[in-house]
C-alpha positions, 0 to 999 in steps of 0.5 A: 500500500502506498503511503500519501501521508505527505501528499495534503496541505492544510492552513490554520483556520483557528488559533491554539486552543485547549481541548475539551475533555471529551477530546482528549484522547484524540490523537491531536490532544494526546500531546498536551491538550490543545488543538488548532483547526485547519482546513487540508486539501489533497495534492494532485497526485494522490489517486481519488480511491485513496481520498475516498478511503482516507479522512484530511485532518480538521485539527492539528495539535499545537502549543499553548496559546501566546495569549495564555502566557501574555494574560498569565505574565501580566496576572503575575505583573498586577500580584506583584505590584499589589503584594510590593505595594501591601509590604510597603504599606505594612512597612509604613504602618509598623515604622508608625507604630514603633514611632521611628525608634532606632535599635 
């Protein structure tokens, strides 16, 4: 049997994303959970009886999505600004409270 693994081409349509967990035992989601949608076509060469007897992709698996470490980076940002800010204002209050005194 020949093999026309090779002979499609496909184009994203999506970007990443997780897969549900109905999915994750395709083979598209084995790798870490995310998939990402493509629209593949024959190339000329591969005989009609072949594409009749074999299925194009519809999804590919990927790497997480960019947007997920840009919304993950600036969640960690915001905490730790509001943890600097809640460790100088207790800073303050305990300087306040101890009235300046040197040791």
């Amino acid at each position: 049997m020949d093999d026309y693994s090779n002979e499609y081409t496909c184009r994203l349509i999506s970007k990443c994303q997780a897969c549900a967990p109905s999915e994750l035992n395709q083979p598209f989601c084995k790798l870490n959970g995310y998939k990402q949608e493509v629209a593949c076509e024959w190339n000329g060469t591969v005989p009609k009886d072949y594409q009749d007897s074999h299925q194009l992709p519809e999804y590919q698996e990927c790497t997480h999505p960019e947007e997920k470490d840009r919304r993950d980076f600036f969640r960690n940002e915001f905490l730790f600004i509001v943890l600097g800010i809640a460790a100088f204002a207790v800073y303050v209050w305990r300087k306040k409270r101890i009235g300046y005194s040197r040791v």
